[in-house]
Each structure stands twice: as structure tokens, then as C-alpha cells.
C-alpha positions as CSV (number, residue, x, y, z in Angstrom):
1,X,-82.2,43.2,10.7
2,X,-84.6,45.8,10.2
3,X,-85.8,48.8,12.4
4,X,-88.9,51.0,12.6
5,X,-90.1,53.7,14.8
6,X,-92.8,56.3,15.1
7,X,-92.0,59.6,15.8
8,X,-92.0,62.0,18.7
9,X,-91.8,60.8,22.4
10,X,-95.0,58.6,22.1
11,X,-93.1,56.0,19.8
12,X,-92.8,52.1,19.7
13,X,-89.6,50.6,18.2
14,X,-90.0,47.9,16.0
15,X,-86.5,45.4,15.2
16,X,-87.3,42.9,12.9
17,X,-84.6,40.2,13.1
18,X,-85.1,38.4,9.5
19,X,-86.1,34.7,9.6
20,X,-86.4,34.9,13.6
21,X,-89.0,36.6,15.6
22,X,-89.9,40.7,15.6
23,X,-89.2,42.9,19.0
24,X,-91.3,45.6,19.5
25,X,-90.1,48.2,22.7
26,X,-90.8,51.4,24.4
27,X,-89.2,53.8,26.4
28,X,-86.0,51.3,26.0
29,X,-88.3,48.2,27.9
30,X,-88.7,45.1,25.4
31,X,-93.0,44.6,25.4
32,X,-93.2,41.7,23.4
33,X,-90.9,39.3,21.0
34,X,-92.7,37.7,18.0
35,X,-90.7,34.7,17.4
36,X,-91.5,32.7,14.0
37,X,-88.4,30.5,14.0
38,X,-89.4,26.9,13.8
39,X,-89.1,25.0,17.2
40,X,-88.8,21.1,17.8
41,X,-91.2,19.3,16.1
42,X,-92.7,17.4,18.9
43,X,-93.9,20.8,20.1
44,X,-96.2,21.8,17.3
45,X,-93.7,24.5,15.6
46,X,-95.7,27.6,15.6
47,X,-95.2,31.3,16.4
48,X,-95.3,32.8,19.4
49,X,-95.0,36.1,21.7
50,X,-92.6,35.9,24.9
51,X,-91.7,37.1,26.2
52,X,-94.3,39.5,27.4
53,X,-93.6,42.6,29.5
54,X,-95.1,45.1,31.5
55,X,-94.4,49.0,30.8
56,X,-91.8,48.5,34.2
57,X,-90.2,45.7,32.4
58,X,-92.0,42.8,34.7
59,X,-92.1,39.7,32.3
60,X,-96.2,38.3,32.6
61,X,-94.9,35.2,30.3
62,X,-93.5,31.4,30.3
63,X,-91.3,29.9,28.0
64,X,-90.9,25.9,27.9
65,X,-91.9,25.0,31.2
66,X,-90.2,21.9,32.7
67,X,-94.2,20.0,33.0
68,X,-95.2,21.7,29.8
69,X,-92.2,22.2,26.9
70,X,-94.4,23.3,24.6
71,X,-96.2,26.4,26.6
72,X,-94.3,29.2,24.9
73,X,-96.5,32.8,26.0
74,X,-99.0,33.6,24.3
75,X,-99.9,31.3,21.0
76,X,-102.6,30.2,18.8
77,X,-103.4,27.0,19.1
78,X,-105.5,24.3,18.4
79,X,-105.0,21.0,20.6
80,X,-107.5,18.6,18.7
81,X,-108.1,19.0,15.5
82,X,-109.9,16.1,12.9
83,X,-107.7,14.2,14.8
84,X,-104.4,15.7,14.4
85,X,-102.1,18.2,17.5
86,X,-101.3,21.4,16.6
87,X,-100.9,22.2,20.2
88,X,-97.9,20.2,21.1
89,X,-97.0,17.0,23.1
90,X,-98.7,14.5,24.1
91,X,-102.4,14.1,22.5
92,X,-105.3,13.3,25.0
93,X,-107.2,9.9,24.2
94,X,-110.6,9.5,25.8
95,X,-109.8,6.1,28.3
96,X,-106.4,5.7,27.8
97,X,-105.0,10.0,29.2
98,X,-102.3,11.5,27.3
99,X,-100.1,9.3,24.8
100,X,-97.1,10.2,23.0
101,X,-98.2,10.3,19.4
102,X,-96.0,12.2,16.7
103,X,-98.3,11.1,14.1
104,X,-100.9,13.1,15.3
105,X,-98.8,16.4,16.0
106,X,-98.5,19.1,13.3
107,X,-97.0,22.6,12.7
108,X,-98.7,26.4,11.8
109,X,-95.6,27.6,9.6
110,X,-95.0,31.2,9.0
111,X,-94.9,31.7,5.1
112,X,-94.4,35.4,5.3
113,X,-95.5,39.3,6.2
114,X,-96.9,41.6,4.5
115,X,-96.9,44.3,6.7
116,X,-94.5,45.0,9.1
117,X,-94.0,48.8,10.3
118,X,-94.5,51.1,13.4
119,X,-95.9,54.1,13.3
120,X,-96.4,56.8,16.7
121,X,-97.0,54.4,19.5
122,X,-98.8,51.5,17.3
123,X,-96.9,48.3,16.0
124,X,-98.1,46.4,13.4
125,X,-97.6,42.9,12.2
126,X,-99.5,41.1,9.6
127,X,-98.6,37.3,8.8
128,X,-99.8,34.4,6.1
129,X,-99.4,31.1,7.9
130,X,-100.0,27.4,6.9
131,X,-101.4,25.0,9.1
132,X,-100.3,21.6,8.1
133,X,-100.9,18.0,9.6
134,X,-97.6,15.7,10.7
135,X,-97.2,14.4,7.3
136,X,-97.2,18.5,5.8
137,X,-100.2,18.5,3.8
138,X,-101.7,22.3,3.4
139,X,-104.8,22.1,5.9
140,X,-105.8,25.4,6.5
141,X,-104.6,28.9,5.7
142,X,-104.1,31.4,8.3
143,X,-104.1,35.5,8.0
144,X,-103.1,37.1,11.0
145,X,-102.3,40.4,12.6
146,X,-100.8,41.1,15.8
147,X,-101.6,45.1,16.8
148,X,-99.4,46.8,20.1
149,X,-100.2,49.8,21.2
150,X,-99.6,51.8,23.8
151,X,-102.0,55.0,24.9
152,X,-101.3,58.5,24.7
153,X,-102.2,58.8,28.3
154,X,-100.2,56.4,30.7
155,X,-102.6,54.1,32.6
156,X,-99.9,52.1,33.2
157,X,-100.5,49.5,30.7
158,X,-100.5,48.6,27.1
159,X,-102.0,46.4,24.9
160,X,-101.8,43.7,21.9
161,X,-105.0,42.9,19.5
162,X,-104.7,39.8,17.9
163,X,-107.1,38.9,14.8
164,X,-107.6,35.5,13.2
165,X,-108.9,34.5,10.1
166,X,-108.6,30.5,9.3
167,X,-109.8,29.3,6.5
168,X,-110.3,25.2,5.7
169,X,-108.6,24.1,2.8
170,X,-109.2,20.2,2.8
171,X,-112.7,19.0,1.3
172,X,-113.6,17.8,4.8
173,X,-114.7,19.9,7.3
174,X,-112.2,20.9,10.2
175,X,-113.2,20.1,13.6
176,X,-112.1,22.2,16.2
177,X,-112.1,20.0,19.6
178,X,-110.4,20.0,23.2
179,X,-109.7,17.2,25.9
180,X,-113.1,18.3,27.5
181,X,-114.8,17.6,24.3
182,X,-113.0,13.8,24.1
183,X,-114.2,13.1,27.5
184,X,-111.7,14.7,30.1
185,X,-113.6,17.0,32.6
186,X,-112.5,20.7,32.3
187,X,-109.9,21.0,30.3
188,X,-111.2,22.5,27.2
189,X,-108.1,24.5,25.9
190,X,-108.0,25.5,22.6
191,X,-107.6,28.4,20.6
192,X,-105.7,31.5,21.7
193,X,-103.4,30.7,25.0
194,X,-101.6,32.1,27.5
195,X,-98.8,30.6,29.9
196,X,-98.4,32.7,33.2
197,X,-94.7,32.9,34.6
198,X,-94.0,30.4,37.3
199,X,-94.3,33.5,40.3
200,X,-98.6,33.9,38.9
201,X,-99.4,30.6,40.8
202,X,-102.3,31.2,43.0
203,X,-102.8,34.4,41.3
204,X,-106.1,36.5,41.5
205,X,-108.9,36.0,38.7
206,X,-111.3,38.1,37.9
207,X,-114.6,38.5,35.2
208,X,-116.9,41.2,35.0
209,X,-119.1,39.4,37.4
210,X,-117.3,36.9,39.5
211,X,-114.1,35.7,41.0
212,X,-111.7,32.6,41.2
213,X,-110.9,29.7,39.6
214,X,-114.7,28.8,39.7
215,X,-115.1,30.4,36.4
216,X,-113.6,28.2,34.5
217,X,-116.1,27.1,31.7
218,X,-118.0,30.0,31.8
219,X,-118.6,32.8,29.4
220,X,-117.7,36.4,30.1
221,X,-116.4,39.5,27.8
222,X,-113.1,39.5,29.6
223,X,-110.8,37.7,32.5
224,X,-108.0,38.7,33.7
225,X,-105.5,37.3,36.0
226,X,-102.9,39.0,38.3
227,X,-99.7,37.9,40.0
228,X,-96.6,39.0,42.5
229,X,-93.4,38.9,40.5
230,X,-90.3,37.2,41.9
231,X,-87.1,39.2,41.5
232,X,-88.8,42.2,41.3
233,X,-91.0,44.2,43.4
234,X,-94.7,44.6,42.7
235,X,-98.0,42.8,40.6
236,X,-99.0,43.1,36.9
237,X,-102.7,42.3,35.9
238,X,-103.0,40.7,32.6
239,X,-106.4,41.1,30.9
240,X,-108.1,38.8,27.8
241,X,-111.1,40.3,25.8
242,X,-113.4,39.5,23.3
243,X,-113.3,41.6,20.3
244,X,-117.3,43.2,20.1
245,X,-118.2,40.7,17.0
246,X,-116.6,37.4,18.7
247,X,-119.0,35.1,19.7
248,X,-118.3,35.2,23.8
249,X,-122.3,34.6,24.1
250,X,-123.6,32.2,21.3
251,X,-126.8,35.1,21.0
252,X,-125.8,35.6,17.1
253,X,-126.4,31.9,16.7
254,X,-123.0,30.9,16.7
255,X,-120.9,28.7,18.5
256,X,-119.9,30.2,22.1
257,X,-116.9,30.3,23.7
258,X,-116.3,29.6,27.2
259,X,-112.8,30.4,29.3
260,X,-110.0,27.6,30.5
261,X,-108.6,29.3,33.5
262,X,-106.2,28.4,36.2
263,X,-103.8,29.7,39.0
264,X,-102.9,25.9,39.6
265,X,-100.7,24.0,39.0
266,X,-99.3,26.9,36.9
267,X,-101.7,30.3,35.6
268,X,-102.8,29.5,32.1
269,X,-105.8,31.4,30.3
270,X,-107.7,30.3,27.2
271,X,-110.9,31.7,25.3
272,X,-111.8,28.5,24.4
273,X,-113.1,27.4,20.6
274,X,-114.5,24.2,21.8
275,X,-114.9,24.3,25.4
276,X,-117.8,22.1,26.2
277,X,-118.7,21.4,22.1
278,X,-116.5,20.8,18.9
279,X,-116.5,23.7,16.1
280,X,-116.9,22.1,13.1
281,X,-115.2,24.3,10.2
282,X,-116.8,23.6,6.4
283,X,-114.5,23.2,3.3
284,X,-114.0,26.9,2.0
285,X,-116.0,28.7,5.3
286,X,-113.6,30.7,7.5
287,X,-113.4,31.3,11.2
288,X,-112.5,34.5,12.2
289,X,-111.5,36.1,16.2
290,X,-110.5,39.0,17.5
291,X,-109.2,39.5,20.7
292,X,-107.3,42.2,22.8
293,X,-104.5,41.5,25.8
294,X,-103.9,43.7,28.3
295,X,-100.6,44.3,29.9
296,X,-100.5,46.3,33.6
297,X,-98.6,47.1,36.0
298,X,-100.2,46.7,39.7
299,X,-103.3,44.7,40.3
300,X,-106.0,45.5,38.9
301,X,-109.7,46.1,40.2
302,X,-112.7,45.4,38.3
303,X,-113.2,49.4,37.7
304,X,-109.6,49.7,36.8
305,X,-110.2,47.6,34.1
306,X,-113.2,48.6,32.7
307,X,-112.4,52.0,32.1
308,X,-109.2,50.6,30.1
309,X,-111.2,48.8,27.9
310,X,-114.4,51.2,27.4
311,X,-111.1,54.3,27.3
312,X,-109.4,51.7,23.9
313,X,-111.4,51.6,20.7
314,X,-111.4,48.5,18.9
């Protein structure tokens, strides 16, 4: 076990539990685990951050869910891909709905850091991952960093950046799908997702410009979602951005990405890779993302958010 912290009062402590997961905390509340252990296989063994807190200690993240095992927090993910499930469970099969099929359900496995350290009130984590079909063959590799901070001033609220660079290593090119994209009507999850504790149900979602879960499949810079805890008094506000050079539009040319939102059944929040359209990934080319999660206490209003975005450089 290994422990890191900034100095002065503004500090993040980092505790790196070898082989495991990494904790990062401040002023004595937990933020966020990074766990890197490998799971059960029929889950799609891959890291992932839960749980997630608020500054008050108020967790905003599931883990397992009884109609969803493999929801853990906040993961990268990738639920159809050149046929194979590195999201977990059952696959979705245009006609026939979602079959059990191990065959098709692979793994992203950690292979190591090469940067792990916190310094003031930053965290930083910086990881080379493989992601590998069921039968273990080397299909893409993965550099990825996973930034917390929390500001100098107290808003209330901190934040995680996490950036993505994939890059295909078969001689075939990758392609990126969702259910939506094999035929089932909104449900095109994929890519970076979030699983909302059981208490967000019916929680409040928000863009820029509208409100509710009519926005799912649409494009904005951010979302966010907020919920009543149970247990505990009060709401948190979790917010999802696009990084500046992420392709949230499609004006560079590029393929767009469009939300999968909901406050039912459970709260669940994707920018999507393949919403309404497969990304196809060519041998050698790499996909990069950036993206930013915000963590509040108290429910949030569009200006509230705003000026925590515009006040946190990328």
C-alpha cells in the first residue's frame, strides 16, 4: 500500500492499494475508488470508479445492481463491438432481445501505471489497458488518465477528467456499435457510463437548453442529472461534459455523439460513441475523448453549473 498527498490544507490523499483499486480522499471523505481488480468474467472485467462521493460524503454511484450486475459507477465501456461485449451480460441480438452469450463477452485488463501521485488538491492516475475479445487476443490498446481535482475555492463540488486514447490493433477495423444501432429503439449506450444510486430514480435532467428524459439522443456540451439521497439529508447534482476537442457536434467532420439518459427504471448517463451510427475504428488510427464529471452537493441550476464549468480550465 502506497500513500500520497499534496501539501498544505488544499490537499487530496491518494492510497494506492497494490493489485486492487486506488482511493483518492479529502478533508477525511473518500471521493472516488479506482478499482482494477479483475471481476467475474461474465461481467466484462474492467476498471471502474465507485464508489463516487460528494464533498459531504453523499455516495452519487451503483455497484452491481440486482437487474444489472455489471453496472459498477462510472466505466468505460463498449457494449457492441465487431461483434464481441465488452460491456457485460447479456449481448443484444436484433429479433431475438438480449441472449446470454459468453462467447461474445470480453475483458479491458489493466496492465499497469505509469503515473500515480498527488500533488496540492489534484490526483493523478495514468493507466495502459488491453482490451481483449472472450478468447484473450490483444484487440486494442488503451492509454488512460483519470484527473480529480478539487478547487481552491469551495463551490461545493469537485471534479474527475477522464481521457481516452484507443488504438485498434487487429488488421480489421473496430466497429464501435450499440443496441440502437442493431435495431433496438433508444438504447444507444456505449462508451463512457454512469450508474446512478438506486435513491436518483426520477431524478432531474438537465442540458444547456432543455429538460427531462426527452433528451435522450440528442447532442449537447453537458447533462447532468440530480437526485435526493436516502439515509442522508439533501441532493447532489452530477454533471458530464465534453472535453472542447470531443466531437459532441459532428461540425469538424467527425462522428457525433449523442446522450443515453434516464431517471427510469434506474438513472444511467452515457455520451454515446454510437448512438444512432456505428464508429468504425481503422487498423493503426486511434480514438481519442475527453470528458469531465462533476460531483455537487445540492441541486444544481443551469447557471450554477455553467459558471463551474466556464470557472475549471481544461
Amino acid at each position: 500500500m502506497g500513500t500520497h498527498e499534496g501539501p498544505g490544507g488544499h490537499r487530496v490523499k491518494l492510497t494506492h492499494l497494490h493489485g486492487e483499486r486506488v482511493d483518492v480522499a479529502h478533508g477525511g471523505v473518500r471521493l472516488l475508488s479506482y478499482v482494477y481488480a479483475p471481476e467475474a468474467a461474465f461481467e466484462a472485467p474492467k476498471p471502474y470508479l465507485h464508489p463516487l462521493a460528494t464533498l459531504s460524503g453523499g455516495v452519487v454511484t451503483d455497484y452491481r445492481p440486482n437487474d444489472h450486475r455489471w453496472h459498477k459507477g462510472i466505466q468505460l465501456t463498449a457494449s457492441h463491438l465487431s461483434g464481441q461485449n465488452l460491456w457485460g451480460g447479456n449481448s443484444y441480438v436484433h429479433g431475438e432481445g438480449y441472449l446470454e452469450l459468453p462467447e461474445r463477452v470480453g475483458s479491458m485488463t489493466h496492465e499497469g501505471f505509469d503515473e500515480v501521485r498527488a500533488q496540492d488538491g489534484l490526483a493523478v492516475l495514468a493507466e495502459r489497458l488491453t482490451w481483449r475479445a472472450h478468447d484473450g487476443s490483444a484487440w486494442a490498446d488503451e492509454r488512460r488518465r483519470v484527473e480529480t481535482a478539487v478547487p481552491r475555492r469551495d463551490p461545493g463540488a469537485w471534479h474527475l477528467t477522464l481521457s481516452t486514447s484507443v488504438t485498434n490493433l487487429r488488421e480489421e477495423p473496430l466497429r464501435f456499435g450499440s443496441p440502437t444501432t442493431e435495431g433496438r429503439e433508444l438504447a444507444g449506450y456505449t462508451g463512457l457510463f454512469w450508474r446512478g444510486p438506486r435513491a436518483f430514480r426520477g431524478g432531474r435532467i438537465l442540458t444547456a437548453d432543455a429538460e427531462g428524459p426527452e433528451v435522450m439522443g440528442t447532442q449537447s456540451q453537458w447533462l447532468a442529472l440530480s437526485g435526493e439521497f436516502d439515509g442522508v439529508d439533501g441532493h447532489a447534482t452530477v454533471v458530464f461534459a465534453h472535453a472542447p476537442e470531443n466531437d459532441h457536434t459532428g461540425e469538424r467532420g467527425t462522428h457525433p455523439a449523442h446522450w443515453f439518459v434516464r431517471n427510469e427504471p434506474f438513472a444511467a448517463v452515457a455520451p454515446s460513441w454510437a448512438f444512432y451510427d456505428e464508429l468504425v475504428l481503422a487498423p493503426g488510427d486511434t480514438l481519442i475523448r475527453r470528458y469531465r464529471v462533476v460531483v455537487a452537493d445540492g441541486r444544481w441550476e443551469r447557471g450554477d453549473i455553467a459558471t463551474y464549468l466556464a470557472e475549471q480550465p481544461w
